[in-house]
N, C-alpha and C positions, 0 to 999 in steps of 0.2 A: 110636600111634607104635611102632615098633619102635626097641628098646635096648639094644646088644650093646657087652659089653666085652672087649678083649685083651687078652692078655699080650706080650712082647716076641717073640713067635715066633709072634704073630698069631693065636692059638687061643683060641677064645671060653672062655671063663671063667665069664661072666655074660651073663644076655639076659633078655628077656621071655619068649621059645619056649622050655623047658626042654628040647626037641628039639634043640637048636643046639650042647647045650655038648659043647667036647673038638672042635668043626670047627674047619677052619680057613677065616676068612672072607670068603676067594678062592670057597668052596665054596657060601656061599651066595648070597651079593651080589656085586657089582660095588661097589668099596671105595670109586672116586672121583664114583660117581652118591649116595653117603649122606656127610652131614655127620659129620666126625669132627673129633676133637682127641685130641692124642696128649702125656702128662704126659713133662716132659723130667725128673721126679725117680725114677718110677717105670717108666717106658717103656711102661704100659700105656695102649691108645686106645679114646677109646669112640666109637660108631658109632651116628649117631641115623639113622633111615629113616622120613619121615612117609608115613602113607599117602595114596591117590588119594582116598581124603574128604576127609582132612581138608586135602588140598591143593584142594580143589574146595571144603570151606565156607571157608577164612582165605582164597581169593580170591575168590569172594562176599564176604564180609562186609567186606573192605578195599575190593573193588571198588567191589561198589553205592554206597559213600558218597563215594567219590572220582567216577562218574558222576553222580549226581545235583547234587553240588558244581558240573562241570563243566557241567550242563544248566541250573543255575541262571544258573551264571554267561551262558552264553552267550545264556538269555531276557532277564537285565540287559541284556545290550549291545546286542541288538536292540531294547530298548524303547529304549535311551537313543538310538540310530543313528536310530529313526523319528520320535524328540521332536526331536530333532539339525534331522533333517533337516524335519522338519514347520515347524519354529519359521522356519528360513531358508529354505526353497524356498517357502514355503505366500506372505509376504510377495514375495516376488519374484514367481509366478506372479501374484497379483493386481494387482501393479503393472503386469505386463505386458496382462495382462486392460482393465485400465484406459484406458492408452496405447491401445491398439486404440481403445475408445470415445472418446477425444481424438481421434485419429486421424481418427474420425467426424465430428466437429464440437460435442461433446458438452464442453463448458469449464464447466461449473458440477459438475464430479465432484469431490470431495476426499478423499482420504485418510486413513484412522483411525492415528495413528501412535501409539497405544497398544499396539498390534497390534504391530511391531516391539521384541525382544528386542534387537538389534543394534543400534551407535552409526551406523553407516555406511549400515544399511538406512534407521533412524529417518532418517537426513540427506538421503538419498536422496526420501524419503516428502516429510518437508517441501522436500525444493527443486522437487518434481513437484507440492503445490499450491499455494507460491508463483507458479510459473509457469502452470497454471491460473486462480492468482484475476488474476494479472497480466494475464493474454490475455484472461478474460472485462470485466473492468475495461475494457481498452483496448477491445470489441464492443461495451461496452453506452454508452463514452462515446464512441466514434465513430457509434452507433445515434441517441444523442442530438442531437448534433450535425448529423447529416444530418434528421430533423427539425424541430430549432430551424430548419435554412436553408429547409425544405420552406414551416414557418410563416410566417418571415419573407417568401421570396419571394411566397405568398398573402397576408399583411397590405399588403406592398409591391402590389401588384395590385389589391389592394382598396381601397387608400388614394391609387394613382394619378390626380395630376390632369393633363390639358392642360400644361405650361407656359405655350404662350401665349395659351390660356383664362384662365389666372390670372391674369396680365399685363396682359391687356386688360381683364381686369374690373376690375383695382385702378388702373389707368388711370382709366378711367372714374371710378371712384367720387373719386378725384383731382382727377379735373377738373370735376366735378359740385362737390366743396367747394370748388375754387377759383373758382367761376359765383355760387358759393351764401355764399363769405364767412366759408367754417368752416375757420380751419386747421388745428384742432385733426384734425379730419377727411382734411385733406391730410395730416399729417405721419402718421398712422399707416397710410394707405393707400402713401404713401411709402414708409415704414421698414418694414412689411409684405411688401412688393413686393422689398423689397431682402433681407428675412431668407431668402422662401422661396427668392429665387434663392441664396443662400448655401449652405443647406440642401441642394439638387438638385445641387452641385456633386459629382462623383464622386471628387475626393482625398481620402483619409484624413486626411492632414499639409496642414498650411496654415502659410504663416508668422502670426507671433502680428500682425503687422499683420491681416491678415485676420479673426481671432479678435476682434481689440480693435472693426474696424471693423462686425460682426455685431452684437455686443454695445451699442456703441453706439445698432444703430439699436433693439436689442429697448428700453433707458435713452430714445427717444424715446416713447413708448409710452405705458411704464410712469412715464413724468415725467405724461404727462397722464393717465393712469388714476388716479395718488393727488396729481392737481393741485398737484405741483410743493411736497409735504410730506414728499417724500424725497428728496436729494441725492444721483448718481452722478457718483463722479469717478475718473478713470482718473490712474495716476501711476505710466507706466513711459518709462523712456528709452530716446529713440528708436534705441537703438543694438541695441537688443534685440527689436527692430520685427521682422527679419528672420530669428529662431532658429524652428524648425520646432516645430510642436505637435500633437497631435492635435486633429482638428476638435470642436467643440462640447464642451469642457470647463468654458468659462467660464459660460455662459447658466446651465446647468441648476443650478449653485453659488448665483448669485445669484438665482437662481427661489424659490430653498432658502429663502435671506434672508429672502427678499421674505415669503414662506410664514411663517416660523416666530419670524422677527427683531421683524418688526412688526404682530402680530396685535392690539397695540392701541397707535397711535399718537397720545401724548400730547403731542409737541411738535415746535418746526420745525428741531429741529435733526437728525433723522433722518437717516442716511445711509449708503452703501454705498459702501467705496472698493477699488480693483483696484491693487494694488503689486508691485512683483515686483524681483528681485536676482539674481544669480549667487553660487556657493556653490564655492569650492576649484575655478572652473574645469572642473568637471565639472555641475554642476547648475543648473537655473536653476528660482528658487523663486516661486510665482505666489500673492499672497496677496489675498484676498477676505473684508474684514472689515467691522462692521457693531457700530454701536454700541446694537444692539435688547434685547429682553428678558435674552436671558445664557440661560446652563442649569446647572444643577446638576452637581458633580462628579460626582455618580454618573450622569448622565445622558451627560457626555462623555467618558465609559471606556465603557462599555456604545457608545455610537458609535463610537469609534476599535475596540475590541473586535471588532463587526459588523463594517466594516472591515478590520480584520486578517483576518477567517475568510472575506471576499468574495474576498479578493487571495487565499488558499490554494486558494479551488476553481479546477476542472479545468477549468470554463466559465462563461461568463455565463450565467445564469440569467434565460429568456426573461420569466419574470412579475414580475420585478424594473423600477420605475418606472425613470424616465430621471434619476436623482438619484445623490447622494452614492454609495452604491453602484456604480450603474453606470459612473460617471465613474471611479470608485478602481479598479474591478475593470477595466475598457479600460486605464486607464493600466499596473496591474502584468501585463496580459499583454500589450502591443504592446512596453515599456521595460525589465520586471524589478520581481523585488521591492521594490526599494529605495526605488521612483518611485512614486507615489500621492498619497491624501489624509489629513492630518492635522489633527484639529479641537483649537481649544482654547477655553477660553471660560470667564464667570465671570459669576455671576449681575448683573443690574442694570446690567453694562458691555458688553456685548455679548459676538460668536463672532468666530472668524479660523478659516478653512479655507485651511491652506497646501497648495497646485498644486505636487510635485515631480517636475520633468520631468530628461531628461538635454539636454545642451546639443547631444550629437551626433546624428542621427537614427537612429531607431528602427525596428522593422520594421512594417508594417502590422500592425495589430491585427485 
């Protein structure tokens, strides 16, 4: 640095140059290109002059640390712009990625929503494989469905007989015991004759007259298959003859009975009776009770239970017999939840499976 001092007439006095003193220093500088300060008690000013070094190293050395500060800083904000953007665009392109493959026909794709940093993206994520697992749900139980009827229609075809091949043969055999003196033989060639024509009928819905009168003939039958050491007795009023039911509800109930009631029948007073009531107007209750072995609590929670989880599925289940199930699970999808079967029962006094139908009709099942 150069360091020159004046006096009040401007004339150097003092300097580093010993060259300088006694100028005046208009003569050797330009006074307002050097830093000075001028004493208001003595009126002399002193005059600093840095050189072109040291004006080139103190801006280096101020510089380079205020550059490299700012290089820092601006590798920060790139990295944090590319994390920024990686985090949100990276889920978003895949989503999109994805929907293409939907788009395809491809519904078993789901979504990793750990992957999402975002509340909005995460929601996004989950309502794209809710609605995935929802559309592949609704393919795989309409896939099923269109097979259960593929089935059906083949067992239907395979199990088709004549009508009036049937007809005429249970004729005959009719009239062969009426020749022959066996009525035992008429009556179930009769009540035979009269079940499968009930069964070929194509309504869904029959009035409960029809139901009762089915029922009966199957109670002809089965009166002479356990020779008249079970009692069938029907006890509904006739005013209820006429409410709409689903067809074959009753048989398969008391098949049940028959099955599981009296697997060993110790006395004559055995018997199976069919009752029924209206309920608040809205329901009408069909009860089928039997004063046979009984079952055990745990065994009639565990059935109502079964039950419960038949009437939740989405469909009938084709390898399910023609029993308590099936009847419960027809009933709660042609009527609603509400409507089905309900067992109770109590060892050594028998079961009661209450029929809860609606009074107004229902849609086909």
């Amino acid at each position: 640095l150069s360091i020159r001092l004046t006096d009040p007439d401007r004339v150097v006095i003092a300097s580093t140059n010993p060259n300088e003193y006694g100028r005046v220093i208009e003569e050797l500088v330009v006074p307002t290109q050097m830093i000075s300060q001028q004493s208001n008690y003595s009126g002399f000013t002193i005059y600093i002059e840095p050189s072109p070094t040291y004006l080139s190293h103190s801006l280096r050395s101020t510089l380079v640390p205020i550059l490299g500060i700012l290089a820092a800083i601006l590798l920060l904000f790139g990295l944090l712009t590319i994390t920024l953007l990686h985090r949100i665009f990276f889920p978003l392109k895949n989503l999109t990625a994805n929907m293409r493959l939907v788009g395809q026909g491809n519904f078993k794709l789901r979504l990793d929503e750990d992957v999402c940093h975002d509340d909005d993206i995460r929601e996004v994520y989950h309502g794209f494989n809710h609605m995935t697992r929802k559309i592949d749900d609704l393919i795989t139980n309409r896939y099923e469905q269109l097979l259960l009827l593929k089935s059906a229609q083949l067992q239907s075809l395979t199990y088709q007989i004549n009508p009036h091949f049937l007809y005429n043969t249970l004729q005959t055999i009719e009239a062969i015991a009426e020749v022959r003196d066996t009525p035992e033989v008429q009556i179930i060639a009769t009540s035979l004759a009269q079940m499968f024509r009930y069964n070929l009928k194509p309504e869904n819905f029959v009035p409960l007259s029809d139901e009762l009168c089915h029922l009966e003939s199957y109670f002809s039958i089965e009166r002479i298959r356990f020779r008249d050491q079970i009692t069938f007795e029907i006890d509904i009023a006739p005013g209820l003859y006429s409410l709409p039911i689903p067809k074959f509800v009753l048989q398969p109930i008391v098949e049940n009975s028959l099955i599981h009631a009296f697997k060993r029948i110790s006395n004559t007073d055995s018997a199976i009776r069919i009752t029924g009531t209206i309920i608040s107007d809205q329901k009408l209750i069909l009860y089928v009770s039997d004063n046979g072995i009984g079952m055990e609590p745990n065994l009639v929670e565990a059935l109502n239970h079964k039950l419960a989880e038949a009437g939740a599925a989405s469909m009938i289940q084709a390898k399910e017999s023609i029993g308590l199930t099936n009847v419960h699970q027809r009933l709660v999808n042609c009527c609603g939840a509400e409507y089905g079967l309900t067992i109770t029962s109590h060892p050594g006094e028998g079961t009661c499976v209450a029929i809860s139908l609606p009074l107004s009709p229902c849609t086909d099942p």
